[in-house]
C-alpha positions as a Markdown table, in Angstrom:
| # | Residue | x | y | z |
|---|---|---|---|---|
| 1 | Unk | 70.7 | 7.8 | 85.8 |
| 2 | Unk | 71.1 | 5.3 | 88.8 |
| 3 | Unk | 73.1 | 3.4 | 87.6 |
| 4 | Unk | 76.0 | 5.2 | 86.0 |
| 5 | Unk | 79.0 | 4.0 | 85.9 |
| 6 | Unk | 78.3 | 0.3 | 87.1 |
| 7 | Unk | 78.6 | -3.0 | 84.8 |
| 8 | Unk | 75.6 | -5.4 | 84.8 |
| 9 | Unk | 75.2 | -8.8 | 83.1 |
| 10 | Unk | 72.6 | -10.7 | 82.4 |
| 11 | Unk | 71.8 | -14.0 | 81.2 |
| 12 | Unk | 69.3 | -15.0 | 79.1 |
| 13 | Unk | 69.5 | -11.2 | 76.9 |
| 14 | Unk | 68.7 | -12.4 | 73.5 |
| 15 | Unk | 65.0 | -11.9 | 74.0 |
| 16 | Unk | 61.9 | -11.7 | 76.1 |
| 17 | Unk | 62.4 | -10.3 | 79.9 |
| 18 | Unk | 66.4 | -10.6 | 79.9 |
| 19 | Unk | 66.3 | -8.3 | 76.2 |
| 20 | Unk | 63.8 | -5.8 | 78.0 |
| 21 | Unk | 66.0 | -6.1 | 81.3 |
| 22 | Unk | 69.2 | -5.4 | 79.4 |
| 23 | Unk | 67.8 | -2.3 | 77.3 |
| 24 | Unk | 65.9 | -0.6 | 80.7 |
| 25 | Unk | 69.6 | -0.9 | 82.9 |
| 26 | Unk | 71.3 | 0.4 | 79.8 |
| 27 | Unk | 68.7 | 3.5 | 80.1 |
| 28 | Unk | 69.4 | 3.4 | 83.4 |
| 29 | Unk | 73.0 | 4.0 | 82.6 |
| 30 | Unk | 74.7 | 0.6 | 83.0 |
| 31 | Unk | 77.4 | -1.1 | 80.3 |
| 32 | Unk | 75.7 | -4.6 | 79.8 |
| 33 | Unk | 77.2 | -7.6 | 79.1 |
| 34 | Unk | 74.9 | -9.6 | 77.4 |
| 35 | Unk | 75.3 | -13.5 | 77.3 |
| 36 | Unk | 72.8 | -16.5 | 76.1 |
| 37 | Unk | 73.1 | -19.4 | 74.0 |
| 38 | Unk | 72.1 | -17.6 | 70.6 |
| 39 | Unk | 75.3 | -15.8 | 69.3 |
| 40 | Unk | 73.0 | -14.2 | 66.5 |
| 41 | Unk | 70.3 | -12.2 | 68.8 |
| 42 | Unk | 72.5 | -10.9 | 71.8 |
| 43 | Unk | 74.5 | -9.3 | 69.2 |
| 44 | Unk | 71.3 | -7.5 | 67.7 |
| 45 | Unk | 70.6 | -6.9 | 71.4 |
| 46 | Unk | 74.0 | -5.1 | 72.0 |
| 47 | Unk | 73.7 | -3.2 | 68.7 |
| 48 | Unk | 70.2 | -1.4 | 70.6 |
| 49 | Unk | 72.2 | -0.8 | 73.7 |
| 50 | Unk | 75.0 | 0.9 | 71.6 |
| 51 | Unk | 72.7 | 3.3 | 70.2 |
| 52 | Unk | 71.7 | 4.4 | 73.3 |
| 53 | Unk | 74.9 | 5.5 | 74.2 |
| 54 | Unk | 76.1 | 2.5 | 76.5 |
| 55 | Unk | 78.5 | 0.4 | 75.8 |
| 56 | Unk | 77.9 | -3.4 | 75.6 |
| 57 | Unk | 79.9 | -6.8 | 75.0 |
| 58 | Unk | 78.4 | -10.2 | 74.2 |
| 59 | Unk | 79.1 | -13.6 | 75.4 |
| 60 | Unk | 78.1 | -16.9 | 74.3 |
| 61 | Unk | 77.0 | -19.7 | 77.3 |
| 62 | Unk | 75.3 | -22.1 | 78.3 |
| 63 | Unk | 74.0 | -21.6 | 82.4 |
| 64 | Unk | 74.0 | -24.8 | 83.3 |
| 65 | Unk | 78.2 | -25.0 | 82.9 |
| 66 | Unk | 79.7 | -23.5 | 85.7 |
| 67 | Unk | 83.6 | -23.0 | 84.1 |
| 68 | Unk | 81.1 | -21.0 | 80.9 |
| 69 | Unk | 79.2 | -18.9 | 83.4 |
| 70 | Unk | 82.6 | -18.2 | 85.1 |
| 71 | Unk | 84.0 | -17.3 | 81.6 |
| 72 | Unk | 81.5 | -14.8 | 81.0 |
| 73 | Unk | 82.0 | -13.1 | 84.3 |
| 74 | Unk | 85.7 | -12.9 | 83.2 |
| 75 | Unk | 84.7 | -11.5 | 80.1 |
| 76 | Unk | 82.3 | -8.8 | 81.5 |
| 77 | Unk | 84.8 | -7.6 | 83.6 |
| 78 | Unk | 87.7 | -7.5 | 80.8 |
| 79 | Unk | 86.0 | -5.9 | 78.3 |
| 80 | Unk | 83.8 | -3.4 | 80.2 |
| 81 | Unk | 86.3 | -2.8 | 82.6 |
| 82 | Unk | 84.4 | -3.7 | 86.1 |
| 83 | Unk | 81.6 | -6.3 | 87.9 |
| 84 | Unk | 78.9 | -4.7 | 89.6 |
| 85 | Unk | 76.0 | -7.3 | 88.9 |
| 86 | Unk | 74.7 | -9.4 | 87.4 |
| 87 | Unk | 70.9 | -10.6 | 86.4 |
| 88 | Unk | 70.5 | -14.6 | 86.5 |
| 89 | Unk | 67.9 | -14.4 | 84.2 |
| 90 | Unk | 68.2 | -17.4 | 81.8 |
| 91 | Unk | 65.5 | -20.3 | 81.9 |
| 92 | Unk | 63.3 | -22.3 | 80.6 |
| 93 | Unk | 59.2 | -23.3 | 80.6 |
| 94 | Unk | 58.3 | -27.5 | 81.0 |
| 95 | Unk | 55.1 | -28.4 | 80.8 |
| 96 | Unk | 54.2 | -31.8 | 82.0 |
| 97 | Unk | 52.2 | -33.9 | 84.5 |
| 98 | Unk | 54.5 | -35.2 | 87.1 |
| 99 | Unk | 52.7 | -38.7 | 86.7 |
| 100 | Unk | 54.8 | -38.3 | 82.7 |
| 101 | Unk | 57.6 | -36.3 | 83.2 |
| 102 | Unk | 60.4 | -37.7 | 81.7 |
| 103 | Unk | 63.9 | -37.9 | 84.0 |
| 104 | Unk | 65.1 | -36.2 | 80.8 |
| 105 | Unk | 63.2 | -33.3 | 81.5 |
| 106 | Unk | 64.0 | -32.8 | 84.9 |
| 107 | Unk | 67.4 | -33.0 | 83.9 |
| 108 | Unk | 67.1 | -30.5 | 81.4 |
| 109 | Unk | 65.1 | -28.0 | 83.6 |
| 110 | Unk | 67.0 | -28.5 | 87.0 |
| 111 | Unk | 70.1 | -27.8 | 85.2 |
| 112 | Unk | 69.4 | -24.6 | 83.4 |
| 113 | Unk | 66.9 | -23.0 | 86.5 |
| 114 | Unk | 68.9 | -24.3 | 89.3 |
| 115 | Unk | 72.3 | -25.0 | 88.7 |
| 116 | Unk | 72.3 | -22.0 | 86.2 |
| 117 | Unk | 71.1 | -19.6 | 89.3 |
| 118 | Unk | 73.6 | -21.5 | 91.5 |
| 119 | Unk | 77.0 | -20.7 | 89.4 |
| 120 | Unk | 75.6 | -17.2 | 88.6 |
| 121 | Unk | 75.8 | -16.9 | 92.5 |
| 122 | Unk | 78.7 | -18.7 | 92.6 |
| 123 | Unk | 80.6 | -17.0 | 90.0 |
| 124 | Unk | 79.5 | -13.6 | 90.2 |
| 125 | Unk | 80.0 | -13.8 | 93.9 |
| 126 | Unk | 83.6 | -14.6 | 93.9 |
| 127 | Unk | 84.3 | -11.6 | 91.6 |
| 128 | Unk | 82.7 | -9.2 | 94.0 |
| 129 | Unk | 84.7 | -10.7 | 97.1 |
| 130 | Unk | 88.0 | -10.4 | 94.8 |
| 131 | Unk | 86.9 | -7.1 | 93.7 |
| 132 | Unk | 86.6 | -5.8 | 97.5 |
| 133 | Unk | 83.1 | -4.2 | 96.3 |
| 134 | Unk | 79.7 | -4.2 | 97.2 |
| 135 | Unk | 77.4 | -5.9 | 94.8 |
| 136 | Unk | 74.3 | -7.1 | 93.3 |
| 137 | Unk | 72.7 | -10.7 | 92.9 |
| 138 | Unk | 69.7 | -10.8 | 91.1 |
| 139 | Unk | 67.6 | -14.4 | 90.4 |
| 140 | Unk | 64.8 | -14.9 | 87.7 |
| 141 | Unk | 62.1 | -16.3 | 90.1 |
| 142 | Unk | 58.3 | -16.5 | 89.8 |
| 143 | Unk | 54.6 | -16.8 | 90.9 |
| 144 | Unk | 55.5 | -20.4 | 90.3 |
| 145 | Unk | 58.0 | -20.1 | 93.5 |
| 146 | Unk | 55.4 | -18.6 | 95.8 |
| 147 | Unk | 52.6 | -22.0 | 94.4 |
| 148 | Unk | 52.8 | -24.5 | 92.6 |
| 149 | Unk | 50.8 | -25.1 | 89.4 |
| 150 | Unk | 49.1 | -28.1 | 87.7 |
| 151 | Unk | 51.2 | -29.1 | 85.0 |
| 152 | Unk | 54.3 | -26.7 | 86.1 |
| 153 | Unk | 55.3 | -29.4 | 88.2 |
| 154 | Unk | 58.7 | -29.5 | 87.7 |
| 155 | Unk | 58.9 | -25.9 | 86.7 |
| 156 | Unk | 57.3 | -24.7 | 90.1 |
| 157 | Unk | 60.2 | -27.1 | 91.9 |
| 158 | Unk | 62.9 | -25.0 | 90.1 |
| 159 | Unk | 61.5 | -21.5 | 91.5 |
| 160 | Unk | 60.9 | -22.4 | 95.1 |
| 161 | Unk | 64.4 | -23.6 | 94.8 |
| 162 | Unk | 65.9 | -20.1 | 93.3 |
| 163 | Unk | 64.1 | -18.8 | 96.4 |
| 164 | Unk | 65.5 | -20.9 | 98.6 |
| 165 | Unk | 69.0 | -19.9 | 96.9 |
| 166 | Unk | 68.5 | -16.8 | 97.2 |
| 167 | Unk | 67.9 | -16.5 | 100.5 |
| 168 | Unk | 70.7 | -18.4 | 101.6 |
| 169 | Unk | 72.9 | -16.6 | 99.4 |
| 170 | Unk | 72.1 | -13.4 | 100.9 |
| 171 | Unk | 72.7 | -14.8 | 104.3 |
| 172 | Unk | 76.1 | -16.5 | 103.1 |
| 173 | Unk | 77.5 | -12.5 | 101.4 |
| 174 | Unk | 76.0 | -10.0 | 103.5 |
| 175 | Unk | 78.9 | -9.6 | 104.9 |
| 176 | Unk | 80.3 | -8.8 | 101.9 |
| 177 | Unk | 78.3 | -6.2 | 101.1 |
| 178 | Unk | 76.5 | -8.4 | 98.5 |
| 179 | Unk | 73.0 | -8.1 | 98.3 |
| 180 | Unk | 70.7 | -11.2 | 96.3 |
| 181 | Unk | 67.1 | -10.8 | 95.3 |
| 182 | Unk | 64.8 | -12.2 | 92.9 |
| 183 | Unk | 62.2 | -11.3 | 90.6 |
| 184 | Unk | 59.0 | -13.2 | 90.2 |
| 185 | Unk | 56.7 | -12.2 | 87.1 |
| 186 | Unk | 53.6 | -13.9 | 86.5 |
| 187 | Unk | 52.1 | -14.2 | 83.2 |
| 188 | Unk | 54.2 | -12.8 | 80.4 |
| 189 | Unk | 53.8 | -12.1 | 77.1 |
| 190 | Unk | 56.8 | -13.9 | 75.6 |
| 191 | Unk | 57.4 | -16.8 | 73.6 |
| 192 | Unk | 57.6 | -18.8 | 76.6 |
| 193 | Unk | 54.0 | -18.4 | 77.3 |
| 194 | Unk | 53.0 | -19.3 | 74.1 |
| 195 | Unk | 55.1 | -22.4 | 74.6 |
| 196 | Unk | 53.3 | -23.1 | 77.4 |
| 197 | Unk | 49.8 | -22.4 | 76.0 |
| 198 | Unk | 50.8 | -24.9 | 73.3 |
| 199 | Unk | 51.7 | -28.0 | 75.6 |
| 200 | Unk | 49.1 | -27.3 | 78.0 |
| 201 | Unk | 46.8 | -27.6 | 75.0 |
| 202 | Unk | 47.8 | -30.6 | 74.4 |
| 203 | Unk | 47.4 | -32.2 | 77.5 |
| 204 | Unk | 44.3 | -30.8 | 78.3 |
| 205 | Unk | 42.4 | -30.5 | 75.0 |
| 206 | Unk | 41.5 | -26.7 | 75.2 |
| 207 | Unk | 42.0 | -24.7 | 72.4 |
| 208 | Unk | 45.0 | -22.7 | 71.6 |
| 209 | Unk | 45.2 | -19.4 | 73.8 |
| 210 | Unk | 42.4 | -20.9 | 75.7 |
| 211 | Unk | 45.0 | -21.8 | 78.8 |
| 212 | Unk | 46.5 | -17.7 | 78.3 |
| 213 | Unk | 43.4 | -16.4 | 78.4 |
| 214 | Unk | 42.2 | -18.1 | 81.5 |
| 215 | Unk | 45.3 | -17.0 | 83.3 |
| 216 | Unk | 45.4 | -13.6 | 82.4 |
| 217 | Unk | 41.8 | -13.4 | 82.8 |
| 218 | Unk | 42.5 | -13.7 | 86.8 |
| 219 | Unk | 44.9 | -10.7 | 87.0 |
| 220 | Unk | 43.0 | -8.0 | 88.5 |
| 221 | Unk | 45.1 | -5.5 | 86.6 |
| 222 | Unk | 43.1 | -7.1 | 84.0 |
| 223 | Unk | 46.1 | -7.5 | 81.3 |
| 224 | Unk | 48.9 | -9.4 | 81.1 |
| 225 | Unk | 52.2 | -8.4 | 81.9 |
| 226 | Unk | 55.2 | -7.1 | 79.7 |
| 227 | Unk | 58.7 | -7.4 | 79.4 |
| 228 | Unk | 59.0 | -4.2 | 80.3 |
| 229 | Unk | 57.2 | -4.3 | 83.6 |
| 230 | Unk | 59.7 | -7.0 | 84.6 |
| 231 | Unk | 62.5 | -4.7 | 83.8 |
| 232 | Unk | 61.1 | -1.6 | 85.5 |
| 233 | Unk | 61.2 | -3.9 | 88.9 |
| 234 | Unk | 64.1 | -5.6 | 88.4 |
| 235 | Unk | 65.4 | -1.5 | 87.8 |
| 236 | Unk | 64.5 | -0.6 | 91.6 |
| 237 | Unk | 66.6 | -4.3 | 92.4 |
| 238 | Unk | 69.4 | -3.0 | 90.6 |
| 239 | Unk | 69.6 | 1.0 | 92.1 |
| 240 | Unk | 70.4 | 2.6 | 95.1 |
| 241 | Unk | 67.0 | 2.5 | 96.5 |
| 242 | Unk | 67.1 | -1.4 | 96.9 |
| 243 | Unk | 70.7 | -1.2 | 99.1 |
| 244 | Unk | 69.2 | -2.4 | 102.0 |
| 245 | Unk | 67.3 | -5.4 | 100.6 |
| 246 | Unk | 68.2 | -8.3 | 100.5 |
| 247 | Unk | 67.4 | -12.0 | 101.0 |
| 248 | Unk | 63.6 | -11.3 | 99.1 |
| 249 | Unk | 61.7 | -12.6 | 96.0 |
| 250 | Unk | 58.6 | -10.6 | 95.9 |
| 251 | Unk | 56.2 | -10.9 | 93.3 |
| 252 | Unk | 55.1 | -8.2 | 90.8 |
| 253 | Unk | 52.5 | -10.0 | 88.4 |
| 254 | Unk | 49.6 | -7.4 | 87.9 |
| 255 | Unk | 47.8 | -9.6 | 91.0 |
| 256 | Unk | 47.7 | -12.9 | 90.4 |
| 257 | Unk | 49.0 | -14.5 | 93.4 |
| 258 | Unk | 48.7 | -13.1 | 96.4 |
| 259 | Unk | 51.0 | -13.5 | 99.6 |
């Protein structure tokens, strides 16, 4: 197990990719600290991670408050007994045409994708330099960092900004012996997607699932993607075998988008 011995949290754990994140590093050997919003579904997350013979500890945030992302951190390393990474995974879908969206919903977007990333940085890097120990920084991305999309306006401005974060991160704790990366799925089978079939529906007319289809209809893997093949990547991120990467947000999305 790569990664025995080593204390991970991750944001965003209650369900989706940050659930299938926290269950594949806790196979992988890791304690996990879990933390989102909903008390009631990290807990049922931790009780999985128990049974497979990890331990785990569950916080309740909100990403977008820096002194409640510092918290957790706190708490990870309190109750498990060490920092080693953490996953910035929380954050949310909006689905609007930037001749509509609502300063409202930039708000809301900017401050959970950006600002939650930037005090997960911040946070989690100030342990690791207080700790004296090398660590790991790890960044929910997306296809929607490496292009824009109609309609993901404002979402697409969020991701090329966590890669943009990310690589100046890595620059800024390098010498730290901090490495930060990011993930960047494609088209996920989550609740998120269905959200976004939903409102893209509605501004475009097409039927519901019409707007899933067509997107995973253009991966040439020729399915869409899982939870679980996010975690298996954001696995390799979190081992050994990524120790001299850093700085990168490379996309695994069944081949989608191509750079």
């Amino acid at each position: 197990m790569s990664l025995a011995g080593k204390v991970v949290l991750v944001t965003g754990a209650g369900q989706g990719i940050g659930r299938a994140i926290a269950l594949r590093l806790a196979r992988d050997g890791a304690d996990i600290a879990l933390v989102d919003i909903n008390a009631q579904k990290i807990e049922q997350v931790a009780a999985e991670i128990v049974a497979l013979g990890r331990r785990s500890t569950t916080f309740v945030a909100d990403v977008s408050k820096l002194d409640q992302v510092t918290a957790a951190v706190d708490h990870t390393e309190a109750q498990l007994g060490g920092f080693d990474i953490i996953v910035n995974n929380a954050g949310i879908a909006q689905i609007a045409p930037l001749l509509e969206v609502t300063p409202q919903e930039v708000e809301r977007v900017m401050n959970i994708n950006v600002q939650g990333v930037i005090w997960g940085i911040q946070a989690a890097g100030k342990k690791l330099k207080g700790r004296n120990k090398p660590g790991k920084i790890i960044n929910a991305c997306s296809i929607a960092g490496h292009e824009g999309f109609a309609l993901l306006g404002v979402y697409s401005a969020t991701k090329f900004a966590v890669r943009g974060l990310t690589q100046a991160a890595a620059k800024e704790l390098a010498s730290f012996g901090i490495t930060v990366n990011s993930y960047c799925p494609g088209v996920v089978g989550t609740d998120m997607w269905v959200e976004i079939d939903k409102r893209m529906a509605e501004f475009t007319g097409a039927e519901l699932g019409a707007t899933y289809k067509q997107y995973v209809d253009g991966i040439a893997l020729g399915r869409a993607q899982t939870p679980e093949d996010v975690a298996g990547f954001v696995s390799y991120l979190a081992g050994p075998d990524a120790d001299y990467m850093t700085g990168q947000s490379p996309m695994i999305d069944g081949g989608l988008v191509y750079r």
